[in-house]
N, C-alpha and C positions, 0 to 999 in steps of 0.2 A: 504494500500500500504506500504509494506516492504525496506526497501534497497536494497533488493537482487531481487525487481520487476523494482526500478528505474534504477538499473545499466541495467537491461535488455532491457531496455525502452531505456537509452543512448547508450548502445551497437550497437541495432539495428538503433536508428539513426544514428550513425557513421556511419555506413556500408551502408547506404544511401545515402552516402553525396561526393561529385566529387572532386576528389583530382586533381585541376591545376597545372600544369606547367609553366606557367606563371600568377605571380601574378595580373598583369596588365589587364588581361582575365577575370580571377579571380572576380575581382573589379567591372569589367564596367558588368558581368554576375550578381552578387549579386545589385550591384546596382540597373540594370533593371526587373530581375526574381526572388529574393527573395522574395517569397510571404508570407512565416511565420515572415519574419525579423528575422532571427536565424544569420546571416552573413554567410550561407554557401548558397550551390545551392544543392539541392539532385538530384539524377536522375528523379524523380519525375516532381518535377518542372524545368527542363530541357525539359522532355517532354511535355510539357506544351506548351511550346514556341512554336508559328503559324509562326511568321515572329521577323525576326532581324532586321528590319527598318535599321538606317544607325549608330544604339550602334558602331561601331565597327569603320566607315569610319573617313580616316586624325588620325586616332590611329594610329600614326607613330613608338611610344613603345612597341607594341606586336611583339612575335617575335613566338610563338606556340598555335594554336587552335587545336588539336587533340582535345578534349573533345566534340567540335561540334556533334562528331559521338553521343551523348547520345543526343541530341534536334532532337527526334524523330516525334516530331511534325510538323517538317518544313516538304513543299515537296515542295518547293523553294525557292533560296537562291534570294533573290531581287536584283533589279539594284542599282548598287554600293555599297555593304553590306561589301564590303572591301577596297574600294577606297583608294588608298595612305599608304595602311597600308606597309611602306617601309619596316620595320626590319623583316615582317610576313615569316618566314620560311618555316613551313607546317601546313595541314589543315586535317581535312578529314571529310568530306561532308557526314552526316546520311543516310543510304540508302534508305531513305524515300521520298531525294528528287529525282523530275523527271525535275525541271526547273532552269537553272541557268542563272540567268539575264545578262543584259548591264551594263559590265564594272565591271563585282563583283569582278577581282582581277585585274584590271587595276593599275598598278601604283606601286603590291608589289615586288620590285626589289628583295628581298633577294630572293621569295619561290621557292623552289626546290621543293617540294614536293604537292602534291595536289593530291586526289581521285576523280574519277567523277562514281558515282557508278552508274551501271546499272539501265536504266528504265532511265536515262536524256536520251531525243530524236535531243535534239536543243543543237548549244555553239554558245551563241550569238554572237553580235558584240563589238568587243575587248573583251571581258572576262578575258585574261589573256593578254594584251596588255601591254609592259613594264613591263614582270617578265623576265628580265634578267638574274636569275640564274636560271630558270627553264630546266634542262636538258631531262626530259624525261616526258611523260604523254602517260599513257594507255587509249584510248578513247575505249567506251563497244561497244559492237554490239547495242545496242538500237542505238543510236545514229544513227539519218536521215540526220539533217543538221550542217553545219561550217559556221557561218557568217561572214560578212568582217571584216578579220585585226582582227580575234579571237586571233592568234598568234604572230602579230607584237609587233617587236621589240626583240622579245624572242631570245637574244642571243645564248643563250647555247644550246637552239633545235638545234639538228643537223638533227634529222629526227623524224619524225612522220607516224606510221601505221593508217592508214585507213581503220577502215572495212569495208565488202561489202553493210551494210547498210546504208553508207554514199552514201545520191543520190545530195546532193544540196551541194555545196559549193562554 
């Protein structure tokens, strides 16, 4: 092995490895899914991840999960996996998942933004209950049910489209 095989070696690990936006994310991800102990997260072991337990809930310091989209392993995001996370802005949810539990952003006041990707059938009950800046949300066609108080509190809705495969709410 050469220098000029090592660099190739470090090269393409970099290029593997998930550039955070928020350090804070960053931390509590490397903390739980770094499975080589290198201090980083690769996409690799991002998809790796089954479930986010509650890594993330009363994390009142994050303020951007966009990177979620690379934990292509979830295909549901559990009850309360975001609970209280007040500062949390936006998300966006791997299209892998179809389940998003009870109360999974209950409580984060700042978020505006949030994906619900096609193939979720169900939005549970309060899910986004108390995201008061939440201004707009595209719900897909999969989407069958709206449980109670999915949307309470959510100041800044002003309206919500419903597709026709909304039969329960």
């Amino acid at each position: 092995t050469g220098p000029r095989d090592l660099e190739a070696a470090f090269s393409a690990h970099v290029d593997d490895i998930i550039v955070f936006a928020d350090p804070n994310v960053k931390a509590i991800c490397v903390n739980n899914w770094d499975t080589d102990g290198d201090g980083e997260l690769t996409y690799d072991e991002a998809a790796a991840v089954t479930s986010l337990d509650y890594a993330f809930s009363w994390q009142t310091d994050i303020t951007s999960f966009d990177e979620l989209q690379y934990f292509t392993g979830l295909t549901y995001i559990n009850e309360s996996a975001f609970f209280d996370c007040h500062s949390l802005v936006s998300v966006i949810i791997p299209n892998t998942v179809i389940y998003i539990g009870y109360r999974t952003f209950y409580r984060c006041y700042a978020l505006e933004t949030v994906n619900i990707p096609a193939g979720v059938t169900n939005i549970e009950e309060a899910t986004f209950g108390y995201c008061h800046s939440l201004a707009s949300i595209d719900i897909p066609s999969s989407v069958e049910s709206i449980y109670y108080e999915a949307f309470s509190e959510c100041y800044s809705l002003t309206s919500i489209e419903l597709p026709a495969s909304v039969t329960y709410i």
